[in-house]
VEXDREN-2710 file (C-alpha; in Angstrom, 1 decimal):
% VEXDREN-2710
k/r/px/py/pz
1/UNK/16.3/67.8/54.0
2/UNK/18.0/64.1/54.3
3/UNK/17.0/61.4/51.9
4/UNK/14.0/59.7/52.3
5/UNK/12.5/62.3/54.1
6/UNK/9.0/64.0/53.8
7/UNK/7.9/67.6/54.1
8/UNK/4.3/69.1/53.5
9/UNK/4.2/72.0/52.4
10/UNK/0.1/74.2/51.9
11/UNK/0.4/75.7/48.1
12/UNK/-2.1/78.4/47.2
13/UNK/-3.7/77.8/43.4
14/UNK/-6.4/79.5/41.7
15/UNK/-8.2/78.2/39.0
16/UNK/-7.2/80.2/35.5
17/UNK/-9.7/77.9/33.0
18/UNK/-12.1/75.9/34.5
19/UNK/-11.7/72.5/32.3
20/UNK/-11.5/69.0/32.8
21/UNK/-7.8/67.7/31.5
22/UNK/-8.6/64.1/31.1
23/UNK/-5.3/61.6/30.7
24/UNK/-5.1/57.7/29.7
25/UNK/-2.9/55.1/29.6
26/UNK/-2.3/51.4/28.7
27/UNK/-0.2/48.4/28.5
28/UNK/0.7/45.0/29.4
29/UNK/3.4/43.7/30.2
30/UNK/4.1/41.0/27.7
31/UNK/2.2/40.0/24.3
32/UNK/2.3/36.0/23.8
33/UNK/0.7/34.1/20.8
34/UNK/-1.8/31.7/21.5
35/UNK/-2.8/32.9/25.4
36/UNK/-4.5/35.2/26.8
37/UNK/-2.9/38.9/27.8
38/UNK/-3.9/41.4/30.1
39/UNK/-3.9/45.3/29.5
40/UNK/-3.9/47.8/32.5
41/UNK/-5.8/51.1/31.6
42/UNK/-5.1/53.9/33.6
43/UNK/-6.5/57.1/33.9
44/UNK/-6.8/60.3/35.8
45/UNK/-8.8/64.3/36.0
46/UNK/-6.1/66.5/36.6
47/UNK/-8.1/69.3/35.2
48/UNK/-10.1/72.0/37.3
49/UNK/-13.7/70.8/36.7
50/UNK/-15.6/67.4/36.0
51/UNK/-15.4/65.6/33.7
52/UNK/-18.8/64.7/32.6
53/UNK/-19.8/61.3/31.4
54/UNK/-16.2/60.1/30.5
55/UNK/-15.6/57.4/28.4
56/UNK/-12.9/55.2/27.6
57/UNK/-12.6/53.6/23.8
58/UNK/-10.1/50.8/23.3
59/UNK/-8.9/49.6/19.6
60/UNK/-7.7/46.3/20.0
61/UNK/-4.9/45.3/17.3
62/UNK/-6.4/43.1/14.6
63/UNK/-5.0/40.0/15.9
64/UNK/-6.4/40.6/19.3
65/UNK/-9.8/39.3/20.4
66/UNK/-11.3/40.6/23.3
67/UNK/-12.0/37.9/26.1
68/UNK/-13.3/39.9/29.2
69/UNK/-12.5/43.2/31.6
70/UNK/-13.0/44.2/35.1
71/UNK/-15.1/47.2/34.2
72/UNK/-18.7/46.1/32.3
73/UNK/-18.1/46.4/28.5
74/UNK/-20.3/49.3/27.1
75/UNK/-20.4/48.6/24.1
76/UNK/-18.4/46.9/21.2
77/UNK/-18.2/47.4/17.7
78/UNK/-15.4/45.3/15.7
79/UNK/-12.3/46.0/17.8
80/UNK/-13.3/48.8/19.0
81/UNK/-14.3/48.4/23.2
82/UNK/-16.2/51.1/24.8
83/UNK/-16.7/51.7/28.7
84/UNK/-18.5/54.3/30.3
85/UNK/-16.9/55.9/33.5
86/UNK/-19.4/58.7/34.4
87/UNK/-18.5/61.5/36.0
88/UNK/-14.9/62.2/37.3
89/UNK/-14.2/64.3/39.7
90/UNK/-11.2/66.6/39.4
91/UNK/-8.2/64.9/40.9
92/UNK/-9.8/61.3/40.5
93/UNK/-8.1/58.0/38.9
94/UNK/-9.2/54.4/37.9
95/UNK/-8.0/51.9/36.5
96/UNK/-9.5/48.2/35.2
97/UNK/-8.0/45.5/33.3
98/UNK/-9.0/43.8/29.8
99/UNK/-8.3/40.3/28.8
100/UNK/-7.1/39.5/25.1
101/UNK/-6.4/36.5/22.8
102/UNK/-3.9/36.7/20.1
103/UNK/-4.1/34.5/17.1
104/UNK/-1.8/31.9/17.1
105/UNK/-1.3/31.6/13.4
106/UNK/-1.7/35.0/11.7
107/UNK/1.3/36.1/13.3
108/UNK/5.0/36.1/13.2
109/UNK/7.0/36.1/16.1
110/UNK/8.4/39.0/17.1
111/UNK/5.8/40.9/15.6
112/UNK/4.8/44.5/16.8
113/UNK/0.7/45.0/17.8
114/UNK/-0.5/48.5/18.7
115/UNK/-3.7/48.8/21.1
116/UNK/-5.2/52.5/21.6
117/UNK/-6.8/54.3/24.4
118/UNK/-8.5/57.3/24.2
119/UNK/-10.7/58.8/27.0
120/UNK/-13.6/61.5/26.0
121/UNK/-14.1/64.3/26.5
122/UNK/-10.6/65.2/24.9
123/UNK/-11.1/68.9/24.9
124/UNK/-7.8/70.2/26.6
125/UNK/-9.7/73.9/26.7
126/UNK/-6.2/75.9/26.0
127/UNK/-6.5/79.0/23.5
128/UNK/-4.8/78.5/20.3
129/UNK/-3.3/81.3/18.2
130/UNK/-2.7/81.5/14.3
131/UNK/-4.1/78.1/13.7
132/UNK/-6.6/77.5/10.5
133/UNK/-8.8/75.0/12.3
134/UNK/-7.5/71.9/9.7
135/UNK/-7.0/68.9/11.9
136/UNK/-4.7/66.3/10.2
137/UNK/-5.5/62.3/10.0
138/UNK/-3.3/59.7/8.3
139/UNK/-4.1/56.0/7.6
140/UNK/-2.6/53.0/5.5
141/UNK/-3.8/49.6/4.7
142/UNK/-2.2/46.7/3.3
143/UNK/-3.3/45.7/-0.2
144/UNK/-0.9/42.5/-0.8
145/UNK/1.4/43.8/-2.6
146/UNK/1.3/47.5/-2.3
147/UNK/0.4/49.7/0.6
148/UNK/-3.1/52.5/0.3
149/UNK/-2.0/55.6/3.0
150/UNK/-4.1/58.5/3.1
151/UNK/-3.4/62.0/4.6
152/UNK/-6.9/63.3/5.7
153/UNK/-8.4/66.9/6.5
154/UNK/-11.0/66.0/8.9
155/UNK/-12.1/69.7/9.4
156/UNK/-14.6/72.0/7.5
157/UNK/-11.4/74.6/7.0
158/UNK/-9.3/74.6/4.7
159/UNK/-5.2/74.7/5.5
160/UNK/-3.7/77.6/4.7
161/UNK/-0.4/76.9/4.3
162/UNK/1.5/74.2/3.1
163/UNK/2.5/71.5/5.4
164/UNK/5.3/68.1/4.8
165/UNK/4.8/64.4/4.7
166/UNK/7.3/61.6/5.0
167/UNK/7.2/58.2/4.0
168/UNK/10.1/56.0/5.9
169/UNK/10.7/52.1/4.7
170/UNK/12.5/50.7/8.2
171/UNK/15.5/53.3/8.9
172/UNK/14.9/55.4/5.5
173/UNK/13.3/58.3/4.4
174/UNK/12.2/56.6/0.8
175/UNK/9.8/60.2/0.2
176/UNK/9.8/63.5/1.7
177/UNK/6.8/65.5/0.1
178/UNK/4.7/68.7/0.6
179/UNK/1.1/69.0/0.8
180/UNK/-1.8/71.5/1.5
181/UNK/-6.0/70.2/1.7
182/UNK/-9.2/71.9/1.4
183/UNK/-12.0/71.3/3.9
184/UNK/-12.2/67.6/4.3
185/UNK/-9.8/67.0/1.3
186/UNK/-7.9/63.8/1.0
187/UNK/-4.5/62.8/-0.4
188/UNK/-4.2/59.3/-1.5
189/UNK/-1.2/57.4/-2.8
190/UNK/-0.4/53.6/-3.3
191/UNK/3.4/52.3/-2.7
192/UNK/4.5/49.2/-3.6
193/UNK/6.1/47.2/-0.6
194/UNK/8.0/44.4/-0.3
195/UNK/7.8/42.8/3.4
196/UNK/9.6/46.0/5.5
197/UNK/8.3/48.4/7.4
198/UNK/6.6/51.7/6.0
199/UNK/5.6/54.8/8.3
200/UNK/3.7/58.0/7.1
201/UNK/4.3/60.9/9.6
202/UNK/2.7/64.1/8.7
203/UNK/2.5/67.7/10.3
204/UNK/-0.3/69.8/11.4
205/UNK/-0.9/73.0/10.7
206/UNK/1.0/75.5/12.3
207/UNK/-0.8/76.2/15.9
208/UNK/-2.6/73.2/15.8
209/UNK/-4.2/72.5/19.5
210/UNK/-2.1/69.8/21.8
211/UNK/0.9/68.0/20.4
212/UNK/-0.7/65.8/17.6
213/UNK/2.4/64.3/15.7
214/UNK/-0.4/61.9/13.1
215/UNK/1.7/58.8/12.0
216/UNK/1.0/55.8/11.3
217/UNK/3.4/52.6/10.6
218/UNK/2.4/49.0/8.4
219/UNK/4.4/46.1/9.1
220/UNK/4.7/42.8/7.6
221/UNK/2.8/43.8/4.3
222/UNK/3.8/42.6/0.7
223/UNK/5.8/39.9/-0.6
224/UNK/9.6/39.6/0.7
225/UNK/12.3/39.4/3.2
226/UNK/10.1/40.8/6.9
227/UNK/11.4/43.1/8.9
228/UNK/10.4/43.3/12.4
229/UNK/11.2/45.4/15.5
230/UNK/11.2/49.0/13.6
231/UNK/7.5/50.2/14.7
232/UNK/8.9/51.9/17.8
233/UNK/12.0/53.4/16.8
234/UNK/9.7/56.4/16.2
235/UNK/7.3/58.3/18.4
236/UNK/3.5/57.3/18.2
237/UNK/0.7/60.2/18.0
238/UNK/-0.3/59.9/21.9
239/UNK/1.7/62.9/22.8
240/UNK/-1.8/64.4/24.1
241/UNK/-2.9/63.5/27.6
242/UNK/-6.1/62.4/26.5
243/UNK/-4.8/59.5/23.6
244/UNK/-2.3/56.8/24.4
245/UNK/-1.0/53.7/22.0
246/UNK/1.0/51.2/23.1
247/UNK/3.3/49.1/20.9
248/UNK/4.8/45.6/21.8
249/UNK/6.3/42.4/20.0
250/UNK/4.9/39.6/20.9
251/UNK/7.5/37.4/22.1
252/UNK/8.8/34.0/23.2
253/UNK/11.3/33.9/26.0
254/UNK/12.3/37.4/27.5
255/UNK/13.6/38.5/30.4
256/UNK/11.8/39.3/33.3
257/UNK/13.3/41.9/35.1
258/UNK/13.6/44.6/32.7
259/UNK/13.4/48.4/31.7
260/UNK/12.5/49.7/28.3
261/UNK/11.7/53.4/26.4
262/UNK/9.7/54.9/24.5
263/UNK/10.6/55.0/21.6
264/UNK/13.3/53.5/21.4
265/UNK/15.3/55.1/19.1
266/UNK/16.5/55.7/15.7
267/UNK/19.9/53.2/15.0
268/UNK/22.2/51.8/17.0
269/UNK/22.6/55.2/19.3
270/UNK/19.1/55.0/19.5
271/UNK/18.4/58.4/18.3
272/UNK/15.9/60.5/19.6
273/UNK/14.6/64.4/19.0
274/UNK/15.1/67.3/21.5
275/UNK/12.3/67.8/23.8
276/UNK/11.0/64.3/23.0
277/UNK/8.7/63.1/26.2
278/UNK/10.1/58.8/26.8
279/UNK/7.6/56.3/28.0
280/UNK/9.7/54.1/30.5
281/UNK/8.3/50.4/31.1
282/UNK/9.5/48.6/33.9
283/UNK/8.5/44.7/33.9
284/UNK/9.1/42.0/37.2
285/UNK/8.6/38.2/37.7
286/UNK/8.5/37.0/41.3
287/UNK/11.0/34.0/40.1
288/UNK/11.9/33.3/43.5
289/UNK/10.9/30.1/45.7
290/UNK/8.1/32.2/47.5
291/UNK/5.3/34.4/47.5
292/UNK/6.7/38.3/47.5
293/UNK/4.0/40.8/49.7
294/UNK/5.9/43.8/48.8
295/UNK/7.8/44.8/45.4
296/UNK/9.6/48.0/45.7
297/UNK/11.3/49.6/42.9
298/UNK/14.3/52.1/42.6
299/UNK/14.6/54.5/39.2
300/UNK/17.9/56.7/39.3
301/UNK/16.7/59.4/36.8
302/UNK/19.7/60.2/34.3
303/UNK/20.4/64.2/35.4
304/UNK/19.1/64.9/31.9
305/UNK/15.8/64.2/32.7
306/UNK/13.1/66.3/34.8
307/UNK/11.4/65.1/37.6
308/UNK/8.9/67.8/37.7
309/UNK/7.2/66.5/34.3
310/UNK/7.1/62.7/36.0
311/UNK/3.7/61.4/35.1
312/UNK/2.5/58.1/36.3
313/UNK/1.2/55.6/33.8
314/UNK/-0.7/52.1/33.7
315/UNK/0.5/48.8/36.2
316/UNK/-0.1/45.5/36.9
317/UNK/-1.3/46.2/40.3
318/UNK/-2.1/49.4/42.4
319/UNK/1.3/51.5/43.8
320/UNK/2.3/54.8/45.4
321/UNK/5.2/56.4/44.7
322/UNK/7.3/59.3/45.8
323/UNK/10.4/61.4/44.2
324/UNK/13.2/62.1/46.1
325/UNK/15.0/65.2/45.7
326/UNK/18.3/63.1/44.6
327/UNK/16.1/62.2/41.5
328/UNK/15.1/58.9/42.6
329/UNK/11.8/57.9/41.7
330/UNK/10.3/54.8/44.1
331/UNK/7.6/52.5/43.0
332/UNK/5.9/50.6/46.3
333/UNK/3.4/47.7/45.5
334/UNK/2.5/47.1/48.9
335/UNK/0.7/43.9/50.3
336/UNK/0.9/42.8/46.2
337/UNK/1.2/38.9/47.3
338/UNK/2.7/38.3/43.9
339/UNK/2.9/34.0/43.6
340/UNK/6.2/32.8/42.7
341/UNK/6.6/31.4/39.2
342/UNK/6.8/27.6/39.8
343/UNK/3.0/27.8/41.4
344/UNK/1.8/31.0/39.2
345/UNK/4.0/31.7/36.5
346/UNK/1.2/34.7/34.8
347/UNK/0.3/35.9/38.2
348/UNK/3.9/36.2/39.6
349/UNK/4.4/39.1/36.8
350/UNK/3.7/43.3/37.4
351/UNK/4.7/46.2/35.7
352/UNK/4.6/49.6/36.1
353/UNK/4.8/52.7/33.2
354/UNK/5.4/56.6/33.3
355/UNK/6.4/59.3/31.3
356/UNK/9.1/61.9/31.8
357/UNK/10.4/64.9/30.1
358/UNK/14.0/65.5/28.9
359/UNK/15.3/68.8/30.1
360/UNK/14.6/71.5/28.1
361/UNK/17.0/71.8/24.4
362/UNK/19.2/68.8/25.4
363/UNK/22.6/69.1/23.6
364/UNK/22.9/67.0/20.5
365/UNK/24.8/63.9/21.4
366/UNK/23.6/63.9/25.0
367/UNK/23.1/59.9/26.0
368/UNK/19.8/59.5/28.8
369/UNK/21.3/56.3/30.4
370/UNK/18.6/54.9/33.0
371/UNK/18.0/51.7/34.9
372/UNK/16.0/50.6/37.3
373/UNK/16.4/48.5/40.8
374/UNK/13.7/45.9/41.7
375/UNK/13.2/44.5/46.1
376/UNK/10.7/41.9/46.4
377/UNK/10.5/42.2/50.2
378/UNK/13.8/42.2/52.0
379/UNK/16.4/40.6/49.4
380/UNK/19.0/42.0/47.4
381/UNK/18.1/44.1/44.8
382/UNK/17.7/42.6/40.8
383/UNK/19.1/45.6/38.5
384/UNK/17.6/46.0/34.7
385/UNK/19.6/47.0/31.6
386/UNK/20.4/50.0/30.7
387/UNK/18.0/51.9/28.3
388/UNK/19.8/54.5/26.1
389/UNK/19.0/57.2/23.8
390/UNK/20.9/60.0/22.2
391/UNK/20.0/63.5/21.3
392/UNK/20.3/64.1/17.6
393/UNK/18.6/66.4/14.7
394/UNK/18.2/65.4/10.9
395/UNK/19.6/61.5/11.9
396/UNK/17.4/59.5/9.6
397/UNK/18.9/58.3/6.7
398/UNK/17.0/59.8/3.3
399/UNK/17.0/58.5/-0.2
400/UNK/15.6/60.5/-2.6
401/UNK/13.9/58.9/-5.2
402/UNK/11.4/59.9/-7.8
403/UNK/7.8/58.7/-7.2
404/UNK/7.0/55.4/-9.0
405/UNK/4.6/54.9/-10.9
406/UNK/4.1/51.2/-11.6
407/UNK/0.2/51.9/-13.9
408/UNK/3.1/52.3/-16.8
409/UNK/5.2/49.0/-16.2
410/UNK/4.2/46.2/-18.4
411/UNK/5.1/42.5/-18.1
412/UNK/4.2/40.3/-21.1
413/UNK/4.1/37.2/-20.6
414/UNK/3.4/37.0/-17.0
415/UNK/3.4/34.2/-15.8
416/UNK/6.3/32.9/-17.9
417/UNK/8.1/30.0/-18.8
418/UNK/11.3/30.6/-20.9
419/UNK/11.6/34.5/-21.0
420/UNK/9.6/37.8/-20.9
421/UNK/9.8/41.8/-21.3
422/UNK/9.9/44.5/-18.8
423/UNK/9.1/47.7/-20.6
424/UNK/7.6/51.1/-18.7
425/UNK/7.1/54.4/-20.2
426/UNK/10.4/57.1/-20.4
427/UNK/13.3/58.5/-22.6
428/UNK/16.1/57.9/-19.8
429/UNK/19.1/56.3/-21.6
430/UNK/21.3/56.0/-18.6
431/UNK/22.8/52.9/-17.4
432/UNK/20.4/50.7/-15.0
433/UNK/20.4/47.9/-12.9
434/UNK/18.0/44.8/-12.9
435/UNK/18.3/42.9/-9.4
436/UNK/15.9/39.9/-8.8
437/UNK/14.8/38.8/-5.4
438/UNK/13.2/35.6/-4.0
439/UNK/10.9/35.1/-1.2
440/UNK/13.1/35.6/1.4
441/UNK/15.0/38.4/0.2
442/UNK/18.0/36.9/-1.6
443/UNK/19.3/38.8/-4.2
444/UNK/19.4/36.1/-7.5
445/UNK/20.1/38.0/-10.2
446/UNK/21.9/41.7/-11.2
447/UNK/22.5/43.0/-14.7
448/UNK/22.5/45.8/-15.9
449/UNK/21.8/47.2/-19.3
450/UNK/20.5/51.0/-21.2
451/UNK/17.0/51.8/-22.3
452/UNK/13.3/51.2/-21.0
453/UNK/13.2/47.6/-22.2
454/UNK/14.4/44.3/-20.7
455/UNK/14.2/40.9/-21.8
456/UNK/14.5/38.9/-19.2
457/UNK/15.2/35.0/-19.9
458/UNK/15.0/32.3/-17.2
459/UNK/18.1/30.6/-17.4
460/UNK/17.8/28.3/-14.3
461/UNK/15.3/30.0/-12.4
462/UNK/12.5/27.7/-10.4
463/UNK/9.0/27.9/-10.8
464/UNK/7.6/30.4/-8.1
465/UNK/7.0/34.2/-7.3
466/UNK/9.8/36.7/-7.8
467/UNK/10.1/40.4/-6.8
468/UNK/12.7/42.7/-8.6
469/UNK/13.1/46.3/-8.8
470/UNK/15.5/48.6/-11.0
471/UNK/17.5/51.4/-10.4
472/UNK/19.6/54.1/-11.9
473/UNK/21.8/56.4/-10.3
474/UNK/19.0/58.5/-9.1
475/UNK/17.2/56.2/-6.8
476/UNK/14.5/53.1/-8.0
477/UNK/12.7/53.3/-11.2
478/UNK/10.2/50.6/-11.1
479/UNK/9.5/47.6/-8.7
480/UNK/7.3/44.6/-9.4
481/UNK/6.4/41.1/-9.2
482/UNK/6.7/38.2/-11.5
483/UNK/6.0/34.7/-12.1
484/UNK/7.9/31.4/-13.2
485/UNK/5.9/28.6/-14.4
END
C-alpha cells in the first residue's frame, strides 16, 4: 500500500459486554487574564449500547466565571456547569463550546487553572478481581499559611490492605507515608507552606476499577517566594475515558504555532513513567494576510509511540483525520475559513488534542521526540517545537523529613520589636540551623546554634512579615512565621 492511500477493509465483531463506554474531553487553546476564553468539550460512545440520559459536568477553576455555551446550560451550581445530552447512541460524538472570564486581579501571570469534565454514566462495566470495593478521594485547600489535604474513603468497605501517599513541594518528595481507612474514613493533615507548589498523589487499592491515579496539586498558597509552572509536570487523575482535566497557565505573549504534552515531565529530561498515556496539544493562528479555508496538520509519531491507541480529543473547530501506516497522523479542518489576525485576532486561532500510548515497557532513558507540521491552504508548511520526554523510574528527588508539628512551637513576643524566643518541644541537642526569609524568598539571616531555644534579636531587620524555618541534619524541624514591628 503507497502513502496516502486508502483500503476498506469489513471486520466481523461481536459484542462480549453490552455497556456504554462513555469518553470526554476539554481544552482551550490559550488562558488570558481579563478576556474571555473558550473551552471545546468533546465527547464520544464507543461502547456497545446507549448511553442513557448522558450528562456532562464541568468544574470551572475558581478564577473562572462562566459567560455562555453553545449547548443550553442545565443547570449550575457554584462552578460547577451541568448539561444534559440525552441519549447517545453507540458510536456517536458531540461537541459544544463554553465561554469563560478570568479575573484579572486574583491572579498571577503564568499561573496554572485546572477545568474538569466528567460525562455520566461513568460505569466502564469491566469485571474487577481482588479489589475491596474502597474507592480513594484526595483534596487540599489553602488556609493562608498552611495547606488542609485530605485522603478520603468514599465507599461503605473498608481497605484491606495498606496503601502509600506522597506529598511533593515543586520537584520533591517532602513525605512519603502509608495509610489504610475504614468505610468512609478520612485522613487529615495540615502542612505549612510557604508560596511553592504541593501535590498529594495517593493509590487505590489494589484492583481498583479503571486507572484512577487520585492527586491533587495547590499552587500559589502561603506566604513566600511563588512558584509557577510545576502543576503539570505530573499526570492528572483523568486517566479514565469518562473524566478529563485540563491544566494551563494563563499567559501573555506565546507562540502560536505550537505542540505541547501531557504532562510534561519531571526536570529538565522531562521525565515521565513507563506505560504513561501523553496528551498532545497542538495550537495555530492564521497570522497570515488572508483568510485560510483549509488548515491541515502533519504529526510524525516518534517510533516509540502506538498508533493503534490514537484517541482523538477536543478542537477549536470540527476535523477528520486519518493514520497512515508510516505513523503519520493528519489533521484536516476543511472549509474552516479561519480570519487572519489583523481583522480577527481570537477567531484566527484552532487547536486540536489527542491522546496516545507509549509502546508497551519503553526502555528507561528512551526520549519520545514529536513535532508537528501546520498548511493553511497551499503554503509552505510552519513546523512546532519539539516536545520531549524521557522514560525513567524512581526520578523524583525525596527528602525525608520527619513530620512537623508546628501545635508545639511557641513564639513569644510575636509581633516583636527588639528580640523574641523560638522554643518547640524536644530533647535533640544536635547542631541546627536558623535561616530567615522575606517576602520574596531571600534568604536574610543563617545561624546556627544547639538546643530547642533561640533568641532571636533584630539587629537591622525592617518592620514586616518574615518566614523562617530550622533544620538539622535530618531534614526541617519547625517552620513558621513572624512579625517585626
Amino acid at each position: 500500500m503507497k502513502y496516502f492511500d486508502t483500503v476498506k477493509i469489513d471486520i466481523g465483531l461481536q459484542t462480549i459486554v453490552e455497556c456504554p463506554y462513555l469518553e470526554v474531553d476539554i481544552s482551550t487553546p490559550i488562558l488570558r487574564r481579563c478576556f474571555n476564553n473558550t473551552y471545546s468539550v468533546h465527547y464520544c460512545n464507543q461502547g456497545t449500547a446507549v448511553a442513557k440520559d448522558a450528562y456532562v459536568e464541568v468544574k470551572l477553576d475558581k478564577w473562572l466565571k462562566y459567560v455562555s455555551s453553545t449547548r443550553p446550560l442545565s443547570s449550575q451550581l457554584g462552578n460547577i456547569l451541568r448539561y444534559d445530552l440525552g441519549d447517545i447512541p453507540i458510536s456517536d460524538c458531540g461537541d459544544f463550546q463554553i465561554v469563560t472570564y478570568l479575573d484579572c486581579d486574583s491572579t498571577l501571570l503564568g499561573q496554572t487553572h485546572c477545568t474538569e469534565a466528567h460525562i455520566f454514566p461513568d460505569s466502564l462495566c469491566l469485571p474487577t478481581n481482588g479489589w475491596d470495593g474502597s474507592r480513594i478521594r484526595v483534596s487540599g485547600q489553602c488556609l493562608g499559611d498552611s495547606i488542609q489535604f485530605e485522603i478520603k474513603n468514599a465507599s461503605n468497605s473498608p481497605m484491606l490492605q495498606q496503601s502509600e501517599y506522597i506529598v511533593v513541594e515543586d520537584e520533591i518528595i517532602m513525605m512519603q507515608k502509608p495509610f489504610q481507612l475504614g468505610a468512609n474514613e478520612s485522613l487529615r493533615f495540615n502542612m505549612p507552606v510557604f508560596g511553592r507548589t504541593y501535590r498529594l498523589e495517593a493509590a487505590q487499592s489494589v484492583g481498583h476499577p479503571g486507572s484512577s491515579k487520585p492527586s491533587v496539586t495547590i499552587e500559589n498558597c502561603g506566604v513566600g517566594p511563588v512558584s509557577l509552572g510545576f502543576v503539570n509536570q505530573f499526570h492528572q487523575d483523568d486517566a479514565d475515558p469518562f473524566i478529563d482535566i485540563d491544566c494551563q497557565q494563563n499567559r501573555g505573549s506565546y507562540d502560536p504555532n505550537d505542540k505541547q504534552g501531557f504532562p510534561t515531565g519531571y526536570g529538565k529530561s522531562h521525565f515521565v513513567e513507563q506505560n504513561q498515556q501523553i496528551e498532545y496539544l497542538i495550537r495555530f493562528q492564521n497570522t497570515g494576510t488572508d483568510t485560510a479555508f483549509t488548515v491541515r496538520i502533519h504529526d510524525t509519531l516518534s517510533t516509540h509511540l502506538d498508533p493503534t491507541s490514537f484517541v482523538g480529543g477536543a478542537s477549536s473547530h470540527p476535523y477528520s483525520y486519518r493514520i497512515f501506516d508510516n505513523g503519520i497522523i493528519e489533521f484536516l479542518f476543511s472549509a474552516i475559513a479561519l480570519p487572519d489576525s489583523n481583522i480577527n485576532k481570537s477567531g484566527s486561532i484552532g487547536f486540536v488534542k489527542f491522546t496516545i500510548a507509549q509502546r508497551k515497557d519503553l526502555p528507561l532513558g528512551t526520549e519520545i521526540k514529536n513535532r508537528a507540521a501546520i498548511y493553511f491552504d497551499y503554503n509552505s508548511p510552519i513546523l512546532t517545537n519539539t516536545t520531549i520526554h524521557t522514560i525513567g523510574k524512581n526520578f523524583i528527588t525525596i527528602t525525608e523529613i520527619p513530620e512537623i508539628n508546628t501545635s508545639n512551637l511557641r513564639i513569644y513576643p510575636n509581633p516583636f520589636s527588639q528580640e523574641t524566643v523560638i522554643e518547640w518541644e524536644g530533647n535533640n541537642i544536635d547542631e541546627k540551623v536558623f535561616e530567615l526569609y522575606d517576602l520574596q524568598g531571600r534568604q536574610l539571616r543563617k545561624e546556627k546554634f544547639t538546643d530547642n531555644r533561640l533568641n532571636f534579636k533584630r539587629n537591622q531587620l525592617q518592620n514586616g512579615l518574615y518566614f523562617f524555618k530550622i533544620t538539622d541534619k535530618n531534614g526541617i524541624l519547625t517552620q513558621g512565621k513572624m512579625v517585626v514591628d
